[in-house]
C-alpha positions in Angstrom: 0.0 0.0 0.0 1.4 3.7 -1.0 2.3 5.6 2.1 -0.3 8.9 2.0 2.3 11.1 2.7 4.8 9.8 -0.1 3.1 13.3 -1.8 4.3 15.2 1.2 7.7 13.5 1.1 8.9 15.2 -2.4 7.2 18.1 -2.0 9.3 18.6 1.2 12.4 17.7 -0.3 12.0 20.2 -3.1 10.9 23.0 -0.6 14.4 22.0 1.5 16.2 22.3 -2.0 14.8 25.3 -2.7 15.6 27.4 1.1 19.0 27.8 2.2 18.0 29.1 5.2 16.2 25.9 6.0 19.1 23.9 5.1 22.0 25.2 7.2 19.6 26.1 10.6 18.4 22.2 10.2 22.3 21.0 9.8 23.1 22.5 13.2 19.6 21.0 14.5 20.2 17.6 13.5 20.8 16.1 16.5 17.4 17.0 17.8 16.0 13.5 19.4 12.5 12.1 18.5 11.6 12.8 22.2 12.1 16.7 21.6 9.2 17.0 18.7 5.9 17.9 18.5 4.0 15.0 16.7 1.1 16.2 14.2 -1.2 13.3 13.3 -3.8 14.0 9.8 -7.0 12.4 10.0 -7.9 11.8 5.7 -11.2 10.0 6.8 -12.6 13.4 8.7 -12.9 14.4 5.0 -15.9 11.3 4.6 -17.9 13.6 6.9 -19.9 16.0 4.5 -23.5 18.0 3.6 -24.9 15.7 1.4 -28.8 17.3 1.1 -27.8 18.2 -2.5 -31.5 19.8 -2.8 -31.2 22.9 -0.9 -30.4 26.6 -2.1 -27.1 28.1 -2.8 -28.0 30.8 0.0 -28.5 28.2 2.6 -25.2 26.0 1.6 -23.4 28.8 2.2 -24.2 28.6 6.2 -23.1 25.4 6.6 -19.5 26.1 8.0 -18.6 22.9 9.3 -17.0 21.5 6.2 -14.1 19.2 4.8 -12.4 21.9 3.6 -11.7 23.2 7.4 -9.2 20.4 7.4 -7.2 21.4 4.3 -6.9 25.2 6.0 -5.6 23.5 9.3 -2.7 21.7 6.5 -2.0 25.2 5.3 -1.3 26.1 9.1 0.7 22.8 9.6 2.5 23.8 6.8 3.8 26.8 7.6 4.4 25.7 11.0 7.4 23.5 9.7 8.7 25.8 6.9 9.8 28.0 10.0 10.4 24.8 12.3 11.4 21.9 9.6 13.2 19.6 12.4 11.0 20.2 14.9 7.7 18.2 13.9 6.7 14.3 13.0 3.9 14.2 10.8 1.9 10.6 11.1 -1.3 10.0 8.7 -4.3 7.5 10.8 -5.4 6.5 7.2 -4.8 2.9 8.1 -6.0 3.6 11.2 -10.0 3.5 12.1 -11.7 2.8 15.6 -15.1 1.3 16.7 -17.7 3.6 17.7 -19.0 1.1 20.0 -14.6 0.6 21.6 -15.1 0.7 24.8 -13.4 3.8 25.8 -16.4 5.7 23.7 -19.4 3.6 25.4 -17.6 4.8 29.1 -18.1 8.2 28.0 -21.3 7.9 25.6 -23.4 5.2 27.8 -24.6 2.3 26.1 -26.9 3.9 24.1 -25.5 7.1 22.0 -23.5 5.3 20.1 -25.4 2.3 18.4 -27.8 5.1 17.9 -25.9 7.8 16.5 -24.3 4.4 14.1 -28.4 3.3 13.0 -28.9 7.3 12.2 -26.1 7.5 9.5 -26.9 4.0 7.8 -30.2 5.1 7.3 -29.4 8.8 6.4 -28.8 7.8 2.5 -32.1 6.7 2.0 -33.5 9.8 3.5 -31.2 11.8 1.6 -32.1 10.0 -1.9 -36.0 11.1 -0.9 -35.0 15.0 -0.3 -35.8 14.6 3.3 -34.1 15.6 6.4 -31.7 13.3 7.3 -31.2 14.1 11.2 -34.3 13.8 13.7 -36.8 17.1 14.3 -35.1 17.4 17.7 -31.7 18.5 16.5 -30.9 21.4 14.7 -30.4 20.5 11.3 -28.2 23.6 10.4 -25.9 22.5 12.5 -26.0 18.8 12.1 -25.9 16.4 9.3 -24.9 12.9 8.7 -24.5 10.2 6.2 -23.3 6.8 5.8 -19.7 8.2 5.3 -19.9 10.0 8.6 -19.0 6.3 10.3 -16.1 6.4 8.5 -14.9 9.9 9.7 -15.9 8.8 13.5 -13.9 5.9 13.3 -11.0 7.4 11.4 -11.1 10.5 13.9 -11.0 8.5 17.1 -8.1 6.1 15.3 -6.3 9.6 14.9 -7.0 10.4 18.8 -5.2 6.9 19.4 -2.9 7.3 17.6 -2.0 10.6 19.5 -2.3 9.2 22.6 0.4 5.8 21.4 2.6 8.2 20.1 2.9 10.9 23.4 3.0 7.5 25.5 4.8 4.7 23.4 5.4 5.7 20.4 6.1 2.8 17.3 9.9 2.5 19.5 11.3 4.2 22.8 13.2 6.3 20.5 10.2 7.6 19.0 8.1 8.7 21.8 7.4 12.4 22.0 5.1 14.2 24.8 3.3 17.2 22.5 0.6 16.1 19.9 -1.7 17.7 17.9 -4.4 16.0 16.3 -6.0 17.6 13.4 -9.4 16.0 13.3 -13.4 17.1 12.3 -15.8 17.0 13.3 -15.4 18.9 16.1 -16.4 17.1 19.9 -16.6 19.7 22.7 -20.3 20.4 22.3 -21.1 16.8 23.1 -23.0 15.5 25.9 -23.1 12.3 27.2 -26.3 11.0 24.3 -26.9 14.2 23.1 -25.7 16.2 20.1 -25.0 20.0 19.1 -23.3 22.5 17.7 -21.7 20.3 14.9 -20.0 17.9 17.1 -21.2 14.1 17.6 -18.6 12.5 19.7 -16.7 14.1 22.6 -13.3 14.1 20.9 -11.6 15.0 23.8 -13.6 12.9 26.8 -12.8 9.8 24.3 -9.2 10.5 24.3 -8.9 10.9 28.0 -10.5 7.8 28.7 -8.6 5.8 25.9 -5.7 7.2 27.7 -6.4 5.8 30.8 -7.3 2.4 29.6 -3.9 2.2 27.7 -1.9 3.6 29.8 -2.9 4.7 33.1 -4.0 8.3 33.0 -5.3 9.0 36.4 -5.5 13.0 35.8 -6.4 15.0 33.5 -7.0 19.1 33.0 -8.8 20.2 29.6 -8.2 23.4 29.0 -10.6 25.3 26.3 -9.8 28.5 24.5 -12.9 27.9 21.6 -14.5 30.7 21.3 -18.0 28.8 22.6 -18.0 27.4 25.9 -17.4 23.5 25.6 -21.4 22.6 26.9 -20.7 18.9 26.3 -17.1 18.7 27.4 -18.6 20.4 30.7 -21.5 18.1 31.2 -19.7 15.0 30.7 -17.0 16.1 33.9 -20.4 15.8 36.2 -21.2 12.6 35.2 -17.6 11.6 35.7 -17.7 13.1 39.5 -20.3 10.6 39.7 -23.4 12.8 39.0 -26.5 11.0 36.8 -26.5 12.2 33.2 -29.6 13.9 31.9 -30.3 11.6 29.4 -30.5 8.7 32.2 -34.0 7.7 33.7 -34.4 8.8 37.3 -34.6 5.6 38.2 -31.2 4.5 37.1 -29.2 2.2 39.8 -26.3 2.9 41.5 -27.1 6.6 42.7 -28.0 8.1 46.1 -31.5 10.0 46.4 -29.7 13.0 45.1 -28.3 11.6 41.5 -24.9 10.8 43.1 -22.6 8.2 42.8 -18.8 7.3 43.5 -16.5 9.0 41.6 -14.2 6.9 39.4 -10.9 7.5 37.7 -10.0 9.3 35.4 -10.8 12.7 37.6 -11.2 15.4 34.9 -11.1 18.8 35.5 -12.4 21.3 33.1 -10.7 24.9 32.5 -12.0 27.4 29.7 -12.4 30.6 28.4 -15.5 31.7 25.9 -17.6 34.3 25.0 -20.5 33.8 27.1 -22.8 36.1 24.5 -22.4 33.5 22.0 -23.5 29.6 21.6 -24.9 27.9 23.6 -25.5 31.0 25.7 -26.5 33.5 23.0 -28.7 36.8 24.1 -31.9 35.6 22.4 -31.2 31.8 22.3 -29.9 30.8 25.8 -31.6 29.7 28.6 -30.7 30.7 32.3 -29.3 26.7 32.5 -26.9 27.6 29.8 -25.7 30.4 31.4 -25.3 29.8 34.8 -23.3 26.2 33.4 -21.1 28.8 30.9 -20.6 30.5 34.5 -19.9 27.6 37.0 -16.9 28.0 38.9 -15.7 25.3 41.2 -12.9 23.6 42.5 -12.5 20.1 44.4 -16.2 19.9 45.4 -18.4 17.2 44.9 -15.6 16.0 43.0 -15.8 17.8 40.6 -13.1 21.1 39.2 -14.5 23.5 36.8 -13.1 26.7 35.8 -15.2 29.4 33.4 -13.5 33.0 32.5 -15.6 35.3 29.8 -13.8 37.0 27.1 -13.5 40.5 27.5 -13.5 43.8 24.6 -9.7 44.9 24.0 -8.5 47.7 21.6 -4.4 46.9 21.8 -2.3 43.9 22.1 -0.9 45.9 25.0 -4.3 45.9 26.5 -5.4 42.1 25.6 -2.4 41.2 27.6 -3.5 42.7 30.7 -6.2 40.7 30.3 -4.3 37.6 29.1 -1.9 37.6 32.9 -5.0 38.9 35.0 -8.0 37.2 34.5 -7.0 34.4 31.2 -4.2 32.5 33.0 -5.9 32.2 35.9 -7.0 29.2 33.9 -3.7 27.4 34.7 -3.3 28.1 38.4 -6.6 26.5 38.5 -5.5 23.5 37.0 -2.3 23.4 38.7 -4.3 23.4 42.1 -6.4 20.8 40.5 -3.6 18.5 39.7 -2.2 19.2 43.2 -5.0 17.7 45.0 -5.1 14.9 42.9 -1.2 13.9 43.7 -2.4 14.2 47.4 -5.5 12.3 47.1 -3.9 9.9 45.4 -0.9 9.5 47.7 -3.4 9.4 50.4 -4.1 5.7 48.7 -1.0 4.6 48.2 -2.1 4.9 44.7 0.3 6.3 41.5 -0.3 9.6 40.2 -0.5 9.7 35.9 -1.8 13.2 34.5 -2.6 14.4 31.1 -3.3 17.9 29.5 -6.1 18.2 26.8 -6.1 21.4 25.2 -9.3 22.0 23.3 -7.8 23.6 20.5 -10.5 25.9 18.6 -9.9 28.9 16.7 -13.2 30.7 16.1 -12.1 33.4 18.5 -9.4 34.5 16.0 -8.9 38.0 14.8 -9.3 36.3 11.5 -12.7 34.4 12.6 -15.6 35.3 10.2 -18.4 38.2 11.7 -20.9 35.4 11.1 -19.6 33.4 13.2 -17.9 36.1 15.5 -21.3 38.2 15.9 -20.7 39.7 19.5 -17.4 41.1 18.4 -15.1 38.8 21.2 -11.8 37.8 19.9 -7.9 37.5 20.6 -5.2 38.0 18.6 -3.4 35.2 17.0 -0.3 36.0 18.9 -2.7 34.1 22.0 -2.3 30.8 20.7 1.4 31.0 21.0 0.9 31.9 24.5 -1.6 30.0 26.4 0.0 26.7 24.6 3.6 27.5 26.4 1.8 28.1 29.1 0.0 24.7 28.9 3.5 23.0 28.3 4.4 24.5 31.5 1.4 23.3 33.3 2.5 19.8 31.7 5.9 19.4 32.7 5.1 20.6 36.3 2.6 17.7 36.6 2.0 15.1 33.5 5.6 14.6 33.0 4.9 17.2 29.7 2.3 15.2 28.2 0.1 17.6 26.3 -2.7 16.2 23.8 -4.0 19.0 21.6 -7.4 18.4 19.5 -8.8 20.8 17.0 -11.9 22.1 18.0 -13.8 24.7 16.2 -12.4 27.5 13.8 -14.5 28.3 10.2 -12.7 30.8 8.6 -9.3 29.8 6.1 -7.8 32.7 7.6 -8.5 31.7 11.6 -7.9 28.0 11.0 -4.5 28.5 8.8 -3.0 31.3 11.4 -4.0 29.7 14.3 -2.8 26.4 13.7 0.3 28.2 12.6 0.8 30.0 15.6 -0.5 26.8 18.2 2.0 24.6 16.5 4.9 27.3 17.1 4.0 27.1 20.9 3.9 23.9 21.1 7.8 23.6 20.3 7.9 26.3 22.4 9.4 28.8 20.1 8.9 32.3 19.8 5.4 33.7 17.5 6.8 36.5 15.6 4.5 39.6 14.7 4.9 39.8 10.9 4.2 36.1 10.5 0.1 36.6 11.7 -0.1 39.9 9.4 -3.4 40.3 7.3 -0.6 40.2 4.4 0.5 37.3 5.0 -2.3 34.6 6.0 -4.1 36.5 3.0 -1.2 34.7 1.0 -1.7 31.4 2.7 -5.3 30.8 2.7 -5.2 31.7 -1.3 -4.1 27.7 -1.1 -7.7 27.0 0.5 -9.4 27.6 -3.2 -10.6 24.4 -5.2 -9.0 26.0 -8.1 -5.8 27.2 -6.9 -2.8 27.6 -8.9 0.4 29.5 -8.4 1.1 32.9 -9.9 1.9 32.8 -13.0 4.6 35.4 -12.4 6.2 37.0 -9.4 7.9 40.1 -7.8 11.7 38.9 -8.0 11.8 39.8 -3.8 7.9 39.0 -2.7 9.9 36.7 -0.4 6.6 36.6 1.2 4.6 35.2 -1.5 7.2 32.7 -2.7 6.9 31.5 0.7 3.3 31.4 1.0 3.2 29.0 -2.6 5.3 26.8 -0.5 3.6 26.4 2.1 0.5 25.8 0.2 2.2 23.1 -1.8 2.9 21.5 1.6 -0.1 21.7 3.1 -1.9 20.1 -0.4 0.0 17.5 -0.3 -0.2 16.2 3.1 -3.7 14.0 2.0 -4.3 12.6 -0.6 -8.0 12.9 -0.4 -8.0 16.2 -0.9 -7.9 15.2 -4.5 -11.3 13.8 -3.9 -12.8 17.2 -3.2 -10.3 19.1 -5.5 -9.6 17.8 -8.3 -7.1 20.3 -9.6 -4.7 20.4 -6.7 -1.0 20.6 -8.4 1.4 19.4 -6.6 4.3 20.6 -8.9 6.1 17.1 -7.6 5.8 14.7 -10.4 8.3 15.8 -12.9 11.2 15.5 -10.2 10.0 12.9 -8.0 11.9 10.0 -9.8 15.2 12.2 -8.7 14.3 12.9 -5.5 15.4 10.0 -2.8 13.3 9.9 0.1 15.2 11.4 3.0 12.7 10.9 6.4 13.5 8.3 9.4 10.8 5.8 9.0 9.7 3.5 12.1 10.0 -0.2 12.0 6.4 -0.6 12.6 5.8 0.7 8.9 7.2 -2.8 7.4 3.9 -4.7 9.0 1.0 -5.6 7.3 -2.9 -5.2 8.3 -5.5 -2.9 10.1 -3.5 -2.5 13.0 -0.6 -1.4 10.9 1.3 1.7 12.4 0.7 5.0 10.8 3.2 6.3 8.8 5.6 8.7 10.9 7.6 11.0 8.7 10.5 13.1 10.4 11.4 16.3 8.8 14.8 16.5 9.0 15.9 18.9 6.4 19.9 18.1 7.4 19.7 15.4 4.7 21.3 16.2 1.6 19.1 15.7 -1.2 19.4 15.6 -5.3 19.9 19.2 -6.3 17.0 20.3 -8.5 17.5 21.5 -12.4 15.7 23.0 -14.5 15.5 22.4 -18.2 15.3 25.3 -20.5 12.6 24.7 -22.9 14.2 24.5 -26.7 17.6 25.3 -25.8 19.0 21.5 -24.3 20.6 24.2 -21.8 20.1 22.7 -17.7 19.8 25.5 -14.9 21.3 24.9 -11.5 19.3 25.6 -9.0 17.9 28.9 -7.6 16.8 29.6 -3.8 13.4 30.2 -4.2 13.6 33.7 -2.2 16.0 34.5 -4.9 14.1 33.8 -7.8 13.9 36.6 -10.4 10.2 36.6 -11.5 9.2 39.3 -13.8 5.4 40.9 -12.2 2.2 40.6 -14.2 0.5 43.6 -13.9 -2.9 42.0 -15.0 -2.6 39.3 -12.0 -4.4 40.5 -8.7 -4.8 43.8 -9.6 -5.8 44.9 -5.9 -2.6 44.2 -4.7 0.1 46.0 -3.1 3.5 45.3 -3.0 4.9 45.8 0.8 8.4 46.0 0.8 9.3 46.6 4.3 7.0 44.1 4.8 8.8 41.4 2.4 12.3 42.8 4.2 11.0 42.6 7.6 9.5 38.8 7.1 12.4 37.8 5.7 15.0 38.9 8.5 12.4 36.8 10.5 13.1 34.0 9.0 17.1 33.8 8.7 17.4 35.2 12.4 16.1 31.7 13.1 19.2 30.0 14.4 20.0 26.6 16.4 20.2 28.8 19.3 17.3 30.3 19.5 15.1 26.7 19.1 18.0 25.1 21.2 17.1 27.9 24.0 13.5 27.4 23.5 13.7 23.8 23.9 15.7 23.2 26.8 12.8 24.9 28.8 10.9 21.7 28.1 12.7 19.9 30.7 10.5 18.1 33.1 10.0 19.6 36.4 9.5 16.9 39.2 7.3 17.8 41.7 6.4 16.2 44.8 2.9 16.8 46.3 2.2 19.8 48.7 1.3 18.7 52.2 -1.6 21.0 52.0 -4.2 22.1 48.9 -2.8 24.8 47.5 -4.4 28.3 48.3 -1.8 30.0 45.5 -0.4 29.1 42.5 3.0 30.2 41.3 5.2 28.1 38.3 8.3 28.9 36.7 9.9 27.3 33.8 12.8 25.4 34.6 16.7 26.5 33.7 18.0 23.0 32.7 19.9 22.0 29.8 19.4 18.7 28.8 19.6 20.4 25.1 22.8 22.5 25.6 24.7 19.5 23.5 22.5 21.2 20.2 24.2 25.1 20.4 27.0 25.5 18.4 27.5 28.9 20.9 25.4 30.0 23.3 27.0 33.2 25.2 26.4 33.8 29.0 23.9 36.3 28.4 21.7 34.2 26.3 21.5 31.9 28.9 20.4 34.7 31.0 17.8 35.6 28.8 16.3 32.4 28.6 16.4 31.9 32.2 14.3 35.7 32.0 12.2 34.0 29.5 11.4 31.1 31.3 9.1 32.8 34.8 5.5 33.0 34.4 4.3 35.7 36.7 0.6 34.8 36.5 -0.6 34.8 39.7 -3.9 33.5 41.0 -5.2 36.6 43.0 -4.2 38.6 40.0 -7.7 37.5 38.9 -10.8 39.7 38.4 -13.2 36.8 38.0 -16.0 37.2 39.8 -18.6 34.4 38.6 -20.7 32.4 40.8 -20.8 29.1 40.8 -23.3 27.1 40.3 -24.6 23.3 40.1 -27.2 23.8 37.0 -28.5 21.2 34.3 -27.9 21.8 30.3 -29.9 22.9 27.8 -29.5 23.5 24.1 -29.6 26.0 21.2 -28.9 26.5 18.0 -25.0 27.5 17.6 -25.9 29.0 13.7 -27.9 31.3 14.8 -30.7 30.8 13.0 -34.3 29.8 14.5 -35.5 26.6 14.3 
């Protein structure tokens, strides 16, 4: 069988060939270990999952937002995630990889009952389909929800891909190969999810699945999901009650096992949930929401009842100055919450003689970008993309005081090319750790990127000879189109600009052992960018002359300009200049410096709950052996670097909290 990224593979090494600057930073990074990257697993069947009532009106197509094509702008942002940071990411592909609905990780979390159901709704949703009818029952809101037979194939592909996350951040195919970051770029989205019930687009509790999965494998006894969607994560909520022992909504009254108030023992894992929405929008929407909703989008409450929920509401900013006042006041107190939840579980757990094993979940969604659509973004709440950077080094610091830095990230929401592509961009560069620079999250630039999002893109015919920036952008779009192959399904006329050299380019990536088996349980593929490898230079032929052209850097490429090619655009060259100093300053140094923060910090438990929470980055370097030179004061800096000064009575929260049942409503926004 192909490998699915073989696509990938050339298009990488012609992208290597083509960047100097790529070349000699990766030469000095070589020696980077497995254990120090970020894996970043593609889900191909999530693209199964699509509107199939091929009946209705342009106008009402168009409000359907929750689409394949979200997973080709989260490539884009992959994409350009390792053309800054080639040695620093694994890519694997779950296409070989696709898990029972009914496993029994997903019944713990769905009940026995969700799941057969939600598998008898899309076998029969074809033959509803074929009759123009409704294909989803009156009860749900059909602008938000629709299946098809396919959809099984996206739920089992998607929770394969969660697996497969989990093995790799845990195991790994070897010991060599075992890394502690993972993103998992999956659809359809799961944090609206309740225990048999579902909304806002999502079907399965992504996250809740994973957790449990990951105790089943391998332990987990902890874990903290932290939420920075722009909607409150109803489901995700919901389903932490009924893991502190409280009876689900969906269960008859009647049910056995609880007390006389709907209680029962609380059993591993404990999950806490930690998250910050806007609580004017879905599910708690002026207009829509009922005072349930609210008060749940509003519950604050910490190792009670067994159960540790944290809610902050976005608030209006006008700077970035000013959103990060918000970000160390109110936003992070997100963390010392979840630090004081993970502290009470080590000393419950001592308590019993019992090990501890913790994970962090972030629930990664981007509709509160800068970049989000108005539709979707109708109260005006956002942060800028800068924020993604931030709260995930701040989650990898929660991580390595407590879970041994195991983070599991899961894409979430986000309907917009531009907020998908830039904020994947900018999560993936915090979760290596590494600096987000300003120019890279420019309206200028992600309007380059997210041209690659079209069915019928194609590369520009001609160039400015130094529009470093959009040489770079066609790039990264050729990257990110190649990653799955099923995009070719949806887009026919994807060129990948790889066939003509591919039979001279030798693949250069560390494959595992595990890739040589045969079968369903096969490994997925794991592909390690490591640039460091030589690789066949690239010529060019020169049509009619028999003359062959060495080959030219791409950001050096002398491209005449078409004047009748975009003709809204402006050149911006201090724009161009100032990206591309951005991208040569990167040196082994700086991702060395980064890195070595990652160390894991050991902590013993308190002998008392925590009233306070303070954290600091270690100053270890396990990765000095990677700088070529780091002076004393660099070593200062990243010491400087390293403190979080977030405290928790730096907080201006002042919700209530509250013990309250769900409701739902419509997350479109239209009335149903």
């Amino acid at each position: 069988m192909p490998d699915p990224l073989d696509n990938f593979y050339r298009q990488f090494q012609l992208f290597v060939q083509n960047n100097p600057n790529v070349i000699s930073a990766a030469r000095a990074a070589a020696q980077i270990p497995e254990s120090a990257k970020a894996v970043v697993v593609l889900s191909p069947y999530s693209l199964e999952h699509s509107f199939s009532r091929d009946w209705v009106s342009k106008s009402y197509l168009k409000t359907i937002v929750e689409r394949p094509e979200r997973l080709l702008a989260s490539s884009l942002g992959i994409s350009a995630a390792i053309t800054m940071y080639p040695a620093l990411y694994t890519l694997k592909s779950s296409d070989r990889k696709k898990s029972s609905i009914l496993s029994p990780h997903v019944l713990k979390v769905h009940g026995k009952d969700w799941p057969p159901e939600l598998l008898r709704l899309c076998k029969g949703a074809d033959a509803k389909l074929a009759a123009q009818e409704v294909e989803v029952p009156d009860s749900w809101n059909a602008g938000d929800i629709y299946l098809s037979s396919k959809t099984v194939e996206a739920l089992q592909g998607s929770i394969g891909a969660l697996e497969t996350a989990i093995d790799s951040i845990f195991e790994g195919p070897s010991v060599e190969h075992v890394s502690n970051r993972a993103f998992v770029a999956v659809r359809p989205p799961g944090h609206h999810c309740h225990v048999a019930t579902p909304s806002g687009f999502c079907l399965l509790n992504n996250a809740h699945v994973s957790i449990e999965y990951a105790k089943d494998r391998f332990g987990v006894t902890h874990a903290a999901i932290l939420d920075f969607d722009l909607h409150h994560g109803d489901g995700t909520q919901d389903i932490c009650w009924k893991r502190a022992g409280f009876r689900p909504d969906e269960e008859d009254e009647d049910s056995p096992g609880y007390d006389s108030f709907g209680k029962k023992f609380a059993d591993l894992p404990r999950v806490g949930y930690f998250s910050m929405h806007d609580i004017n929008s879905f599910p708690t929407e002026s207009g829509y929401a009922t005072k349930e909703n609210v008060k749940n989008a509003s519950t604050c409450i910490m190792d009670a009842h067994d159960v540790n929920i944290w809610n902050v509401h976005l608030s209006p900013w006008e700077t970035e100055e000013e959103f990060a006042r918000l970000y160390h006041t109110k936003y992070r107190s997100l963390f010392a919450k979840a630090d004081e939840f993970f502290k009470q579980g080590k000393i419950e757990m001592a308590a019993q003689n019992k090990p501890f094993k913790g994970l962090v979940v972030i629930s990664a969604g981007f509709d509160a970008s800068e970049f989000e659509q108005t539709s979707m973004q109708r109260h005006g709440m956002n942060v800028p993309t800068s924020f993604y950077t931030t709260f995930t080094k701040d989650a990898l610091r929660l991580a390595q005081m407590h879970c041994h830095g195991k983070v599991l990230s899961i894409m979430e929401g986000g309907y917009s090319d531009k907020a998908i592509t830039s904020g994947v961009f900018a999560h993936l560069i915090g979760l290596q750790n590494q600096n987000w620079i300003k120019e890279w999250g420019s309206e200028h630039v992600v309007k380059e990127i997210v041209r690659g999002c079209k069915s019928n893109w194609k590369p520009y015919k001609t160039k400015r000879a130094r529009d470093v920036i959009r040489i770079w952008a066609e790039e990264v779009i050729k990257l990110g189109r190649a990653m799955i192959p099923g995009f070719e399904m949806f887009f026919q006329d994807i060129p990948l600009n790889v066939k003509a050299t591919a039979t001279n380019i030798a693949p250069r990536f560390t494959r595992s052992r595990a890739q040589t088996t045969k079968g369903p349980s096969h490994e997925p593929p794991l592909a390690t960018l490591d640039p460091s490898k030589e690789a066949a230079p690239r010529h060019r032929r020169i049509e009619g002359t028999g003359v062959t052209q060495e080959p030219v850097p791409f950001a050096q490429e002398e491209l005449p300009s078409d004047d009748n090619e975009d003709e809204d655009y402006v050149y911006d060259e201090e724009l161009n200049k100032t990206f591309n100093r951005t991208v040569e300053d990167i040196t082994i140094d700086d991702i060395s410096r980064h890195l070595e923060t990652l160390d894991i910090i050991e902590q013993q438990p308190p002998p008392a709950p925590a009233t306070q929470s303070k954290y600091k980055v270690p100053s270890k370097t396990t990765t000095q052996h990677l700088r070529s030179s780091v002076r004393p004061q660099q070593l200062a800096n990243s010491n400087t670097h390293a403190n979080l000064n977030g405290n928790a009575e730096d907080s201006d929260i002042s919700m209530v909290s509250h013990i309250s049942t769900r409701n739902h409503t419509t997350r479109s926004g239209a009335r149903w």
